[in-house]
N, C-alpha and C positions, 0 to 999 in steps of 0.2 A: 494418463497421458504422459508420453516422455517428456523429461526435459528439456532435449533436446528439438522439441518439435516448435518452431518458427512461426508467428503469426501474425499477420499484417492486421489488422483493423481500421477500413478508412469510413470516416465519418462520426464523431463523439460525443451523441449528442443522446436523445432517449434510451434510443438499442444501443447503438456502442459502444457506450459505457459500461453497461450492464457485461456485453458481451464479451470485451475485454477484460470487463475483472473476473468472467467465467473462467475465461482461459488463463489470464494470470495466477488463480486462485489452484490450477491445477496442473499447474509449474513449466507453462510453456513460457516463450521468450515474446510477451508480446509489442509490435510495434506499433503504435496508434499516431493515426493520420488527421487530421482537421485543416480544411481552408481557411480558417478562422484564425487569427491571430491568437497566441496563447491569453492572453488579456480577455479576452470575448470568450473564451469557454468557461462551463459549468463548473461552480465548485468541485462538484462530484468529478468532472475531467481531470480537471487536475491534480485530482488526489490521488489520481491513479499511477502516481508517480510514486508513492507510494508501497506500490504494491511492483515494483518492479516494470512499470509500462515506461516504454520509452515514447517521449510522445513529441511530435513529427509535425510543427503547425505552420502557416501560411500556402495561398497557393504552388510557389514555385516546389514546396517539399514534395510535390506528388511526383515529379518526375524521377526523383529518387526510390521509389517502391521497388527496390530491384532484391528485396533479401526476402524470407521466406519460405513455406512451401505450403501456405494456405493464407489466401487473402475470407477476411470476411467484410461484404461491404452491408452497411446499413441500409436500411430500405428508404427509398425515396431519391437516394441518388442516382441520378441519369446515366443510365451504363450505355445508352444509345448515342450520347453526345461528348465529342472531344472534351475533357484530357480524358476522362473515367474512361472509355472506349478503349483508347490506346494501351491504357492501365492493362483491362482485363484481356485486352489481347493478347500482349505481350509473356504477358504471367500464362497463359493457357498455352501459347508455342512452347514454354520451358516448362511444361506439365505440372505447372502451379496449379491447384485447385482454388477455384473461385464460390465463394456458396456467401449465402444470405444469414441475416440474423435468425431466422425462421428454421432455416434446414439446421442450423448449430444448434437453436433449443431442441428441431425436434431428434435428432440423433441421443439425445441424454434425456429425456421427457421421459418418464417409466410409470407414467399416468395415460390410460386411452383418449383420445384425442376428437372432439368435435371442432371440425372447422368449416366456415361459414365465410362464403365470399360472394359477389354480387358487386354491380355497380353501386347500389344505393339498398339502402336499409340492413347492412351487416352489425352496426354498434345495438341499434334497437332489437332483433333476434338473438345475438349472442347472451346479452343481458336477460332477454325472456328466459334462452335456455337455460342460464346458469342459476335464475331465481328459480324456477322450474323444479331442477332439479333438489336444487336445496330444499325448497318444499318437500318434496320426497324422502328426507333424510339424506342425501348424497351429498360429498362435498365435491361440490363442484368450484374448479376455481376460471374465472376470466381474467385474461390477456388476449394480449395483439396488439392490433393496427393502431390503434386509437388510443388505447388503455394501458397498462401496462404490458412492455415488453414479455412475450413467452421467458425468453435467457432468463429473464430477471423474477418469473414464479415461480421456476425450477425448483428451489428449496422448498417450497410449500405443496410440492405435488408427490405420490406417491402410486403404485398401483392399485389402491382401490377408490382413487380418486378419480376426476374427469376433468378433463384440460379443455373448456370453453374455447376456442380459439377464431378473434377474427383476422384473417386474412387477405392481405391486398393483393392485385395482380404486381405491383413492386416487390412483394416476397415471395410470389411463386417463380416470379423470372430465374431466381436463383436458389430453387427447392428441389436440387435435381433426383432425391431421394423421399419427398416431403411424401409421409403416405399415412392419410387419419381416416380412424377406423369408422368414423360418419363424415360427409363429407356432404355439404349443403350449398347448392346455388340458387340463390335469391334472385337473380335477372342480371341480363347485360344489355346497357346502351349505351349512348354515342359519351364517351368522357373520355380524358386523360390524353386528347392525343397532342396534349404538348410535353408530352414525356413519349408516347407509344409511337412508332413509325407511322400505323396504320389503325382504323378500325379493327380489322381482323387480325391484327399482330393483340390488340388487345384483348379483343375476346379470347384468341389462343390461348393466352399467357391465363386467363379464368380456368380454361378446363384442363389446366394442368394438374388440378383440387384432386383430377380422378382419374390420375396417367397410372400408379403405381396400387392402385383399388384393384384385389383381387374379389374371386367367390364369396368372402367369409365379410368383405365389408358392405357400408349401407350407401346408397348415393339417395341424396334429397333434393328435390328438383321441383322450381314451380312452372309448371307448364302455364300458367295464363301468361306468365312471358312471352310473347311471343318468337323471339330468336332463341331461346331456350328450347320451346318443343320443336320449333322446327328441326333443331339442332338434334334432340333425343328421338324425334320421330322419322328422318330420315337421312342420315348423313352419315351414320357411322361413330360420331364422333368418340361415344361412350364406352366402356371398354363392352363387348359382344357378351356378358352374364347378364348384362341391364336389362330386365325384360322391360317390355315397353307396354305401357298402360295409357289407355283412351278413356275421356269422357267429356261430355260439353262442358260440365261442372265442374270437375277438378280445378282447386284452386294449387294444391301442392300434390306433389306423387312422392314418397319414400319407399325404397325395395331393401329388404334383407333379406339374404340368400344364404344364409349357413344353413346346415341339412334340417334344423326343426320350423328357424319363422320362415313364414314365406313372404310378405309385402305388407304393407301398411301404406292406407293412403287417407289423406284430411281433404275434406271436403266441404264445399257451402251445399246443402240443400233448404232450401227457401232460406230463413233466417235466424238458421243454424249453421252452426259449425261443427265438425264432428268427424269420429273416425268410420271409415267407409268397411264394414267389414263382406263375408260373403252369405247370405244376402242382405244382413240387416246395415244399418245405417244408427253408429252410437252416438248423440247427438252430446257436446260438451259446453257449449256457450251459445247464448244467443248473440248475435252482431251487432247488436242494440247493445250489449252489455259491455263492447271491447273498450276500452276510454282511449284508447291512440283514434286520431283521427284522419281520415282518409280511409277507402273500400284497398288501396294499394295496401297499407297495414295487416288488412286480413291474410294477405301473403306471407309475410311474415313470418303473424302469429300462429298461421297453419304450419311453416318451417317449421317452427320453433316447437308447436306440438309433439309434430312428429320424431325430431330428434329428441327428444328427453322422454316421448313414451317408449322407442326403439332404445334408448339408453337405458329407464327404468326398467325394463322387459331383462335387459343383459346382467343389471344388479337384483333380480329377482325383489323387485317390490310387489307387493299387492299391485294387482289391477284396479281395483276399487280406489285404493288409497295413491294411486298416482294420477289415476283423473279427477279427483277429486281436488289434486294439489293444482294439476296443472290448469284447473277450473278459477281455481283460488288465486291465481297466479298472474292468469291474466284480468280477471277483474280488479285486481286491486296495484297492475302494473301501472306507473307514473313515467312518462315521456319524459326521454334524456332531452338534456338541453340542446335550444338550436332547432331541434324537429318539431315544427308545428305545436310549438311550446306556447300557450296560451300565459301570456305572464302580464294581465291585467287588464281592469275594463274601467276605462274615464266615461260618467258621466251613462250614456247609452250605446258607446262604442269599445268593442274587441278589441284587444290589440296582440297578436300573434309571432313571434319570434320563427322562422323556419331558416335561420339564415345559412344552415349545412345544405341546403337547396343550389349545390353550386352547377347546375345545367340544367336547360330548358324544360326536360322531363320532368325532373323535379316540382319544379314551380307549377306547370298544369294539371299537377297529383295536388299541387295544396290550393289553385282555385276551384281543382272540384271537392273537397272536403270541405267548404262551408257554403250557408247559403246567403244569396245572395240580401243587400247591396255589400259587395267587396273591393275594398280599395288595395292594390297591390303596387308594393315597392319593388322594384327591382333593376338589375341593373348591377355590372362591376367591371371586371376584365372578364370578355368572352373567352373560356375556354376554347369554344366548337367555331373559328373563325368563318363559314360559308353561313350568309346571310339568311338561305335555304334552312339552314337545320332553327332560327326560332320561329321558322313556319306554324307550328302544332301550338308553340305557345302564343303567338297572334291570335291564332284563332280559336284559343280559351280563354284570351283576354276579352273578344269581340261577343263570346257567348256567355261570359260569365263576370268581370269585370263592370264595376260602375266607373270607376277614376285608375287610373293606371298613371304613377308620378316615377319617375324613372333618377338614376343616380348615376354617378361612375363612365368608365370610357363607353361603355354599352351601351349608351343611354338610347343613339340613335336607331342603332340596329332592331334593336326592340320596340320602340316606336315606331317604327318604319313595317315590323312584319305586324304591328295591331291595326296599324291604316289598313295595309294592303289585304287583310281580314275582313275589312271594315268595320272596324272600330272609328268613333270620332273624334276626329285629331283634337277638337276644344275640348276632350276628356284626358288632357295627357298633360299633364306638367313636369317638364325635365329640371329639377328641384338641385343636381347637378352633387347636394352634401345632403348626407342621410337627416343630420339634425334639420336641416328644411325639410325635407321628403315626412319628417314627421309632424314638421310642423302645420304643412299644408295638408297633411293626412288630416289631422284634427282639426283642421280651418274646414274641410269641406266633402269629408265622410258624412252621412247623414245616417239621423238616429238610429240603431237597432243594425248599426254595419257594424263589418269586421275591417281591418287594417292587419292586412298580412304582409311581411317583410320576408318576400322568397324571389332569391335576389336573379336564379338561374344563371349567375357568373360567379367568378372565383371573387375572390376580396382584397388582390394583391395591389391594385389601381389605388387604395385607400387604408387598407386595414393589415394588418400582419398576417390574419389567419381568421377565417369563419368565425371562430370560437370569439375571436376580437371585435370582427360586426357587430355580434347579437348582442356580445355586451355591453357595445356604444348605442345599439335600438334599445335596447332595456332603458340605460341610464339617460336616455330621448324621453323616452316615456314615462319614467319615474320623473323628470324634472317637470314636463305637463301635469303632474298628477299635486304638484309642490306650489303650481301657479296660486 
């Protein structure tokens, strides 16, 4: 990299850190941006003074972003809404290049690339892969969205290694080169559009995973999605090499098309899981044996199969010795925290953690994963504001639900779509704080129930972040357990 070459970095917090000391580290001039007051940034931010970052804090600094010739903005921030908008405008009429923390690691990543995006269930699949493959002898390493920054594994990736990577529709927006050589969509639904213009500006911004996928790469798709296959079975959307695959049963479909493999697809047949070959059917688990809970899981772990057997195939492992691993792998895989996280049982009663459950869809995956009597929390800032979209989960409350105790600004919305379900309304207590919603959970759960906290809204009304929820339900529940 010249030294002379100019770099803005706004936002200094996970990614931007990392990313800026990428680029300082390789002797560009970099400028780093935070709204944040220097006082409120991370050690690590400010050290980056350090290293030559010149660093640019409070709001009013943004409207200075006038030097440079490469902005990188971290993911997450809103490039749709004023000032950031005007930012990347601006900089794009003066043939500034605007790219994401993602398109920066992947341009210098010299490790082939798995990347895994989806509305829901990408932390859980990445992590299968990357155990997966380590089974197999592979070093596989995980980063992204959630977990560590890509920028910041760089160092620990090589070419015979494998770059895990999960991906947000925030880092594809500005991935305008982003091109991995498996590339896995898990499902899309209705989320994020208090960042996204639209539904289908969101979706868009998903299958950009597979804009720059030539011949030689793999695309992983679960068709039980249903706007997924529609999407692969008539629209175009795919690049035209995808050939397109039916079956009632398909839980996932994976294609690789360089001149010797030709497709791989995972499949449920009765209650097996297994790879679908021509004409046998190579059965790997039973679904009885998966320990993540929910039938939606099996999605998943069919992704996740198929990208680390498609990867094993490419590192020449044993056939034997990679289903074997990837058998191993998933029986003895343990659920990240947050997801239908079983973290204790008072007495005769479950108590379940799902609180990454941040939309309606969510939450109707985790009352059908246990049985019933079920008492569900839920409830926070609605994401999906039209009363309409917690229709589905009304009426999983109404058919699966014993006590429905409701939290947060949601509270009504969501009681209002379990009425109109027909759910009955003297089964609903709006408990209003989580530590009550727990406490009236265990006043009048009855024996041999579950108490699931799948909240189906964000956690900003209350909590900093999900991750902040489940650890205030936990310590709810561990203080019951102290009584």
């Amino acid at each position: 990299m010249q030294r002379e070459k100019v770099c803005a970095v706004i936002g200094l917090a996970r990614a931007g850190v990392p990313a800026a000391r990428f680029l300082a580290e390789r002797g560009a001039r970099v400028l780093g941006y935070d709204s944040r007051p220097l006082e409120e940034l991370s050690d690590e931010a400010r050290a980056l003074v350090e290293l030559g970052v010149e660093l640019h804090t409070g709001d009013h600094k943004f409207a200075r972003i006038k030097q440079g010739n490469m902005i990188v903005l971290s993911p997450g921030l809103k490039i749709h809404h004023p000032p950031l908008q005007s930012i990347v405008r601006d900089a794009e009429t003066r043939g500034v290049e605007v790219i994401g923390e993602l398109e920066l690691a992947a341009r210098h990543c010299p490790a082939p690339m798995i990347a895994v995006t989806g509305t829901k269930g990408k932390s859980t699949t990445v992590k299968l892969i990357a155990d997966m493959l380590q089974a197999c002898g592979i070093n596989a390493i995980r980063a992204g969205n959630t977990g560590v920054p890509l920028i910041a594994e760089l160092p620990r990736l090589s070419p015979d290694a494998w770059a895990v990577v999960e991906v947000s529709s925030f880092q594809l927006e500005r991935a305008p080169t982003f091109k991995p050589h498996i590339a896995v969509l898990l499902n899309l639904l209705a989320d994020h559009l208090d960042y996204h213009p639209s539904l289908e500006q969101y979706w868009g911004t998903k299958l950009k995973l597979f804009a720059r996928q030539n011949k030689n790469d793999i695309a992983i798709l679960n068709i039980d999605n249903d706007p997924v296959r529609e999407l692969w079975e008539g629209r175009g959307t795919f690049p035209r090499w995808h050939r397109q695959l039916k079956s009632q049963d398909y839980i996932t479909t994976a294609q690789a098309t360089p001149p010797t493999a030709q497709w791989c697809v995972v499949c449920r047949r009765g209650d097996q899981l297994g790879f679908q070959g021509l004409p046998f059917f190579m059965p790997i688990i039973d679904v009885a044996d998966i320990p993540l809970r929910g039938e939606h899981n099996w999605s998943n772990v069919a992704a996740a199969m198929a990208a680390a057997q498609l990867a094993a195939d490419e590192a020449k492992i044993d056939d034997k010795t990679s289903k074997q691993a990837i058998a191993e792998t998933i029986r003895n895989f343990e659920s990240l925290p947050h997801r239908l996280e079983v973290i204790g049982q008072i007495g005769e009663i479950t108590w379940v953690n799902d609180s990454q459950a941040t939309i309606p869809d969510a939450a109707v995956r985790a009352l059908g994963a246990f049985a019933p009597p079920v008492t569900l929390i839920a409830g926070g800032r609605a994401k999906l504001q039209d009363a309409a979209a917690f229709d589905e989960l009304g009426q999983a409350i109404a058919r699966q639900a014993h006590l429905l105790i409701t939290i947060g600004e949601a509270s009504k919305i969501i009681a209002d779509a379990a009425v109109r379900a027909g759910f009955d309304a003297g089964r609903i207590i709006d408990a209003k704080t989580l530590d009550q919603a727990v406490l009236e959970a265990a006043r009048q759960t009855p024996a041999g129930g579950t108490v699931v906290l799948s909240p189906a809204c964000a956690s900003f009304d209350q909590f900093a972040s999900f991750e902040a929820r489940g650890a205030a339900f936990r310590a709810a529940v561990e203080a019951l357990q102290n009584k």
